[in-house]
N, C-alpha and C positions, 0 to 999 in steps of 0.2 A: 383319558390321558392324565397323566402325571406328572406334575412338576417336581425340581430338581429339592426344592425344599418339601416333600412328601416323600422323597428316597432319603431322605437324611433323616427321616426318624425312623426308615425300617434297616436301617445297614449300620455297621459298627464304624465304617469308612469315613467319615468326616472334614470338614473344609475341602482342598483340593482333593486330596487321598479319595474322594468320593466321583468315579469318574464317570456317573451318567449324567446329564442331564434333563431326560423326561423318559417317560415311561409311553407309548403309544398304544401299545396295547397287550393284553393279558388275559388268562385263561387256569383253568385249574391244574394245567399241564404245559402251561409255555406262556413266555412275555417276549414283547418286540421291545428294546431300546434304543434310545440314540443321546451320539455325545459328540460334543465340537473341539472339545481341550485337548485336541490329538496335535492341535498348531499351536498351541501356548507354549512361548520359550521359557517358561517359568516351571511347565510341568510336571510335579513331582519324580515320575519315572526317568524322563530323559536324562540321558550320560552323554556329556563330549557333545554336546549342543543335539543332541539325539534319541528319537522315540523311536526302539526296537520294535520291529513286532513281535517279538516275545512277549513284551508287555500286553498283549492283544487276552494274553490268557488269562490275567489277571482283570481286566472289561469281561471276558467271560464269567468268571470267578465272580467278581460284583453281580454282573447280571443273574446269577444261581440266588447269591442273597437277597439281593433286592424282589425275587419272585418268592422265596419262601419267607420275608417278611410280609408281601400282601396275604401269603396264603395263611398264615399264621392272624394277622391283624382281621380275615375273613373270618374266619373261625370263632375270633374273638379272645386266642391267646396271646401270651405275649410271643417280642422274637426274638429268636432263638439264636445266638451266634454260631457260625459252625468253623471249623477250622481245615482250610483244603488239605488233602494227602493225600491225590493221585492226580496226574494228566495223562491220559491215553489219546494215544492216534491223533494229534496234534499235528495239522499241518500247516505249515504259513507260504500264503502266498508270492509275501513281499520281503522284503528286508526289513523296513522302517516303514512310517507311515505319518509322522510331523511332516510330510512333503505332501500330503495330499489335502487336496481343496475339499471343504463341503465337510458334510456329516458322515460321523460312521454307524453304522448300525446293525444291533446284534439281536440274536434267536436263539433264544434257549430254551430245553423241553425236558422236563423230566423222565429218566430212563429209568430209573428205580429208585427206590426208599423205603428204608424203615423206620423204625423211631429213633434212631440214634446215626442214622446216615442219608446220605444222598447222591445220585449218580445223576448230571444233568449232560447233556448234546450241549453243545455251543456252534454258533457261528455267525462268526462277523462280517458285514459286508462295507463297501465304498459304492453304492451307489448299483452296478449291477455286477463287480467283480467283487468276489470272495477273497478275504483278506486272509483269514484264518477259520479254522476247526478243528473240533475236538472232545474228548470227553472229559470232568474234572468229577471228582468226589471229594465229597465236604462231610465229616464226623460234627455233629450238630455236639455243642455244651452245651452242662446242663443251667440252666437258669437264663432269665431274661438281658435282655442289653441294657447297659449299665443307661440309668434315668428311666429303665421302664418297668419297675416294681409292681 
């Protein structure tokens, strides 16, 4: 397991803008996370006293980076920032999600990659109902995240 200060050196996301807090578990092809700042009236995303679950694709989006920053730091290179530019088949199950109690937590699995991209599954959960899913793709830049030379 992973703490929230070990995802902040593998994601470009930073202070709040960083929205997991621990990493539970991982694989060469999929990580489980979880985050609690879905109730913080402070939090970055929300508009109008309100966290969209649209935002949920963006906790996907993280979750992509945060597994190909382990996968990259396993290897022993640096990581790589990537910049998303697609969501397919995206469904949400909710409206919002600053209403719900407890932790959310997400899954994400690698569907393909090359050296200059990546297509991950995503899916986030509340406990045993599914909030959102879907597919994102991330065009990886080239050079490491800025402090990791």
């Amino acid at each position: 397991m992973l703490a929230r200060e070990d995802i902040l050196q593998l994601v470009p996301h930073q202070g709040d803008m960083c929205l997991w807090d621990e990493v539970l578990a991982w694989t060469a092809t999929d990580i489980v996370l979880r985050a609690r700042n879905h109730r913080d009236p402070a939090h970055p995303l929300r508009s109008d006293g309100r966290l969209r679950a649209i935002h949920l694709c963006e906790y996907g989006a993280q979750a992509m980076a945060v597994h190909g920053g382990l996968r990259a730091r396993q290897r022993g290179g640096a990581v790589v920032p990537g910049v998303l530019v697609a969501l397919r088949d995206v469904q949400l199950h909710v409206a919002r999600i600053d209403d719900l109690d407890g932790a959310i937590e997400a899954t994400a699995q690698v569907l393909a990659e090359a050296e200059s991209s990546q297509q991950y599954g995503f899916r986030i959960t509340h406990g045993s109902r599914v909030l959102a899913a879907g597919r994102a793709a991330v065009m990886l830049q080239p050079g490491p995240l800025p402090g990791q030379d």
